[in-house]
C-alpha beads as a LAMMPS data file, in Angstrom:
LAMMPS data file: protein, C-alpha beads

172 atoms
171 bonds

1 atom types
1 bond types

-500.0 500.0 xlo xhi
-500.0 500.0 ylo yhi
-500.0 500.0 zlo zhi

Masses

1 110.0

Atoms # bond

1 1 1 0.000 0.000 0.000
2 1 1 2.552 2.546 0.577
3 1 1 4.130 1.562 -2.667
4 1 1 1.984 2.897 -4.591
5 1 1 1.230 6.309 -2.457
6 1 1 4.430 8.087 -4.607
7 1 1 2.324 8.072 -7.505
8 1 1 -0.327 10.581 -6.096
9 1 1 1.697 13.618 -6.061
10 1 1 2.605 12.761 -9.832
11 1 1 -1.024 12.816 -10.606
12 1 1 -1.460 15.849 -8.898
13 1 1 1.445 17.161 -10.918
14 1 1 -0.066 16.211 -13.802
15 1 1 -3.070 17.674 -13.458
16 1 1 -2.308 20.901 -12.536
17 1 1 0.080 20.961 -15.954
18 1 1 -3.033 19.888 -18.360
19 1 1 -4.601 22.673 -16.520
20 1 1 -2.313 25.522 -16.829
21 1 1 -1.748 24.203 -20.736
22 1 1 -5.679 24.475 -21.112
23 1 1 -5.860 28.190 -19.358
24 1 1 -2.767 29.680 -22.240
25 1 1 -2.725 30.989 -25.694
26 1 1 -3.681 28.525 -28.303
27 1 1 -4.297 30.399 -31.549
28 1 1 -1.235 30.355 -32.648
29 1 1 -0.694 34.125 -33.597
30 1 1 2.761 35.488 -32.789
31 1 1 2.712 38.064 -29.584
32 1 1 5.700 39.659 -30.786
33 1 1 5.707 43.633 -30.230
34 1 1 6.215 46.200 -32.791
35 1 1 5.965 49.591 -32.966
36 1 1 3.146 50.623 -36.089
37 1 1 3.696 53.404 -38.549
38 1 1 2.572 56.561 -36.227
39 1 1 2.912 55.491 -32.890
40 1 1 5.552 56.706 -30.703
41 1 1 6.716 55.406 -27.514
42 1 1 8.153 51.956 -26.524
43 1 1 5.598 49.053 -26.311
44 1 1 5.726 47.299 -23.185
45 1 1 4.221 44.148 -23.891
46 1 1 6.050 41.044 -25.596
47 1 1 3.423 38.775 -24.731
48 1 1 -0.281 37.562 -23.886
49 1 1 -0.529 36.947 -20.465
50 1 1 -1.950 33.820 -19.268
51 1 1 -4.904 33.741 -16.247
52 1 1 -3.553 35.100 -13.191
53 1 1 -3.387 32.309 -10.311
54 1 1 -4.939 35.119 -8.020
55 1 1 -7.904 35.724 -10.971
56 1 1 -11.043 34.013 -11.661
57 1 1 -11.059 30.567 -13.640
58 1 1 -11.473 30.658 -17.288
59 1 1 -15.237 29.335 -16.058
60 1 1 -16.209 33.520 -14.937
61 1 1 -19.387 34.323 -16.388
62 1 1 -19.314 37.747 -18.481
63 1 1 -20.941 40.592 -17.578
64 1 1 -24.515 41.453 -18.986
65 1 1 -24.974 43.421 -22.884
66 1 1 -25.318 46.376 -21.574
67 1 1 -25.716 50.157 -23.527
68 1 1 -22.669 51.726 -24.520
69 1 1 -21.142 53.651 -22.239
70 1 1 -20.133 57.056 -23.191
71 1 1 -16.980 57.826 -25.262
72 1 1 -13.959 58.561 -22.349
73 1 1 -12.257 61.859 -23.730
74 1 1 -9.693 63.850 -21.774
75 1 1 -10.079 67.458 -20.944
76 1 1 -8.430 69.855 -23.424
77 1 1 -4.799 70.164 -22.419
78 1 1 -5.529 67.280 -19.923
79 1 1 -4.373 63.949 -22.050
80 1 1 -4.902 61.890 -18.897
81 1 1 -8.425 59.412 -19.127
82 1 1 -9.731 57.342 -16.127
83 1 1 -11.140 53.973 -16.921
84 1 1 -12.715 51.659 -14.509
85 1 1 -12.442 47.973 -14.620
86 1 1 -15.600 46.410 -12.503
87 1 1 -17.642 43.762 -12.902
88 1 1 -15.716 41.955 -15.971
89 1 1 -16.499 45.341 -17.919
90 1 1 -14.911 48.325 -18.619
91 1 1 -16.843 51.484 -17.889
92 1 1 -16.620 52.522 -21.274
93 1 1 -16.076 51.245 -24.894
94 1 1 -15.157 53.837 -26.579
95 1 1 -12.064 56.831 -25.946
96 1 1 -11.031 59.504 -27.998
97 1 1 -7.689 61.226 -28.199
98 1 1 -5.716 63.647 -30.407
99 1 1 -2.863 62.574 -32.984
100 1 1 0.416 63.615 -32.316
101 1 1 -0.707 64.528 -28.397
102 1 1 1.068 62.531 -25.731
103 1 1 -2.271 60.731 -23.411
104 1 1 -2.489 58.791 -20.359
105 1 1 -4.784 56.093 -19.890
106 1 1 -5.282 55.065 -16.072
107 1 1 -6.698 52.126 -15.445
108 1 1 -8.609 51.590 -11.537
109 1 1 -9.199 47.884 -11.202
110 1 1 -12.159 47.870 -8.751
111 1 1 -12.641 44.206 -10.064
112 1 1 -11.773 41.005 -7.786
113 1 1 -9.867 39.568 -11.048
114 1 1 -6.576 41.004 -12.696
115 1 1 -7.098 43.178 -15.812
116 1 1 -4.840 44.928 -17.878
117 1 1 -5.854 47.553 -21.222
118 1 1 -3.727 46.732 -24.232
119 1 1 -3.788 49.281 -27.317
120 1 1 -3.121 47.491 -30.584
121 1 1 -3.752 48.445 -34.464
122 1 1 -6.772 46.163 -35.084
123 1 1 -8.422 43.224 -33.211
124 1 1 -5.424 40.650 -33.112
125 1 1 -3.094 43.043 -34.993
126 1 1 0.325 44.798 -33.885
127 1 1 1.065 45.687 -30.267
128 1 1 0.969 49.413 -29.621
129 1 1 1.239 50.322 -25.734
130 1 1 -0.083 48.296 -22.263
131 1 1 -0.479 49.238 -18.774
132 1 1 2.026 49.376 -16.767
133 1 1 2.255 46.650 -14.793
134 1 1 1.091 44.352 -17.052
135 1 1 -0.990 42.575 -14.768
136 1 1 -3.156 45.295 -12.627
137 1 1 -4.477 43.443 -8.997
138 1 1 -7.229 44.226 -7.503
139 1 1 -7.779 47.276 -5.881
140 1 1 -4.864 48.584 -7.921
141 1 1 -4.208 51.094 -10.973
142 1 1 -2.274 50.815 -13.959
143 1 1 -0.784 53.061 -16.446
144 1 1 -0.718 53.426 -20.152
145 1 1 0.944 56.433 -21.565
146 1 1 1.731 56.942 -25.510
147 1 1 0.948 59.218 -28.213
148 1 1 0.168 57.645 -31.658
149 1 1 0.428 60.225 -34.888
150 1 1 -1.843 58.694 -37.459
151 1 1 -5.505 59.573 -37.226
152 1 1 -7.582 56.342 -37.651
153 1 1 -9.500 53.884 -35.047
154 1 1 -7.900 51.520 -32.839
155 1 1 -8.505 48.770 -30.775
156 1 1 -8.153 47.948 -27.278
157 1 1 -8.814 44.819 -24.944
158 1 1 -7.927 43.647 -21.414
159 1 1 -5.479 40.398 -22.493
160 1 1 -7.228 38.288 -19.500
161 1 1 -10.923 39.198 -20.602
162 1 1 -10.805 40.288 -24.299
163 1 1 -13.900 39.207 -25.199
164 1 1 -15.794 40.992 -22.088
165 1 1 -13.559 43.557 -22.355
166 1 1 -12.719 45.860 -25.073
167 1 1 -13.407 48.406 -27.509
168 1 1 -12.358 51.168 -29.746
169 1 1 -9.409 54.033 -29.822
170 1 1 -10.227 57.283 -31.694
171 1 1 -7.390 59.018 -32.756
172 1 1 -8.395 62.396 -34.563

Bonds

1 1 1 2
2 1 2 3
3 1 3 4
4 1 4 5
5 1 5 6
6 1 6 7
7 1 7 8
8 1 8 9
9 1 9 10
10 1 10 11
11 1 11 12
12 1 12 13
13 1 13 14
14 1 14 15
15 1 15 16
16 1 16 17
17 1 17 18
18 1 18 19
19 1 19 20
20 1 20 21
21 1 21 22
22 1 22 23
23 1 23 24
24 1 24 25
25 1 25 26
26 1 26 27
27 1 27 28
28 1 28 29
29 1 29 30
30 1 30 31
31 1 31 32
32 1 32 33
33 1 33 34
34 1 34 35
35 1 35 36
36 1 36 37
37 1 37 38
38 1 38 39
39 1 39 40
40 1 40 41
41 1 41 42
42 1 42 43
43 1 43 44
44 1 44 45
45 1 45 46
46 1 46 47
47 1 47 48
48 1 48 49
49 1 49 50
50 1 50 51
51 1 51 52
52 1 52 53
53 1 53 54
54 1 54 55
55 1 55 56
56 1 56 57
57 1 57 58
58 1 58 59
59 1 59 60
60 1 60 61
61 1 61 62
62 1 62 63
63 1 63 64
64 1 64 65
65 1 65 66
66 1 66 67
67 1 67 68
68 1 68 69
69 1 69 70
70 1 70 71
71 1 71 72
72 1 72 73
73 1 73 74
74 1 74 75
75 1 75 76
76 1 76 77
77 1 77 78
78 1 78 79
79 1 79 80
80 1 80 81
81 1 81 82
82 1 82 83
83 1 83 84
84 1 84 85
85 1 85 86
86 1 86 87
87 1 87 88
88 1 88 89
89 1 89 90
90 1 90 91
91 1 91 92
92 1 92 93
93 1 93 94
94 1 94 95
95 1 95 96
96 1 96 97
97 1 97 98
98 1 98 99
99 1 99 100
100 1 100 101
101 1 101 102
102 1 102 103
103 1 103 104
104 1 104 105
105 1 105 106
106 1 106 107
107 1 107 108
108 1 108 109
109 1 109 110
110 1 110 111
111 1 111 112
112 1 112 113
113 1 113 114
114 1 114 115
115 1 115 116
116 1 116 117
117 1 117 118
118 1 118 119
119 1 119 120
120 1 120 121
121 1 121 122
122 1 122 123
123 1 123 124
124 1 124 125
125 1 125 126
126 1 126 127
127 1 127 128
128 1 128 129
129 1 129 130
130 1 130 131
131 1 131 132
132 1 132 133
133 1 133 134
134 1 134 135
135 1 135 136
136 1 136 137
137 1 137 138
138 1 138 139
139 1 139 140
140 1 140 141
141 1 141 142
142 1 142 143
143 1 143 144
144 1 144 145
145 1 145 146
146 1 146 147
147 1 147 148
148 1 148 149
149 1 149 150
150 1 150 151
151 1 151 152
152 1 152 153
153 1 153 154
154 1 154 155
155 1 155 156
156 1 156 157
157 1 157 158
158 1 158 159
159 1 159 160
160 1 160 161
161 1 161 162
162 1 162 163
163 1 163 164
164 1 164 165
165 1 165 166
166 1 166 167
167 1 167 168
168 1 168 169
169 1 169 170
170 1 170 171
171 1 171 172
């Protein structure tokens, strides 16, 4: 009987490794960072992150369809924009900024699971800036500061939630 009790914690091992293999990035796109034609700044990202151990198991349910909330734009001469991370959600979908103006986006994760917001080109396209840290706790804030030169829409995403959470840069 005691034999065969060394083989439990190899199952456990086991387990927890099909696990963590089932919770990463499996579509095969390269993470790779680059910075696009009209965006300044150094991208901070060089890869998806994978579920937080602190954060909620890939089972979380999303939040409810809800309106849109309200486009986030900064005060003239301000170039810093508050976004709230609650519920699974982001409190808005939508932010505006200028081209060629350097803008902040602070991000107050009042969530119980970690969340980041990730600027890139297009849905699944080139990295452009991410919080800083990577990975914002909760009860914490992250930062996101960059200034991007070519007018056009953008997207953005939390990389732990991005189909819950995300939505669309303005640049005018």
């Amino acid at each position: 009987m005691l034999k065969r009790l060394w083989i439990l914690p190899i199952l456990a091992i086991l387990a927890i490794a099909v696990v963590a293999a089932a919770c990463g990035d499996d579509n095969g796109e390269s993470t790779a960072t680059a910075t696009p034609p009209g965006a300044t700044g150094t991208p901070r990202a060089t890869a998806t992150p994978a579920a937080s151990p602190t954060g909620p198991a890939a089972t979380a349910t999303p939040a409810p369809t809800a309106t849109p909330a309200a486009t986030a734009t900064p005060a003239a001469g301000a170039g810093e924009i508050v976004v709230t991370a609650q519920a699974m959600a982001f409190d808005t979908n939508s932010i505006e900024v200028t081209a060629g103006q350097p803008f902040t986006i602070r991000v107050n994760n009042k969530d119980t699971a970690v969340h980041n917001l990730h600027i890139y080109t297009q849905k699944g396209g080139t990295s452009i800036a991410v919080t800083d840290p990577q990975a914002v706790s909760p009860g914490s804030t992250g930062t996101l500061t960059t200034t991007i030169t070519q007018p056009g829409e953008y997207y953005f995403q939390c990389d732990f939630h991005p189909e819950q959470m995300n939505g669309t840069l303005t640049v005018k």
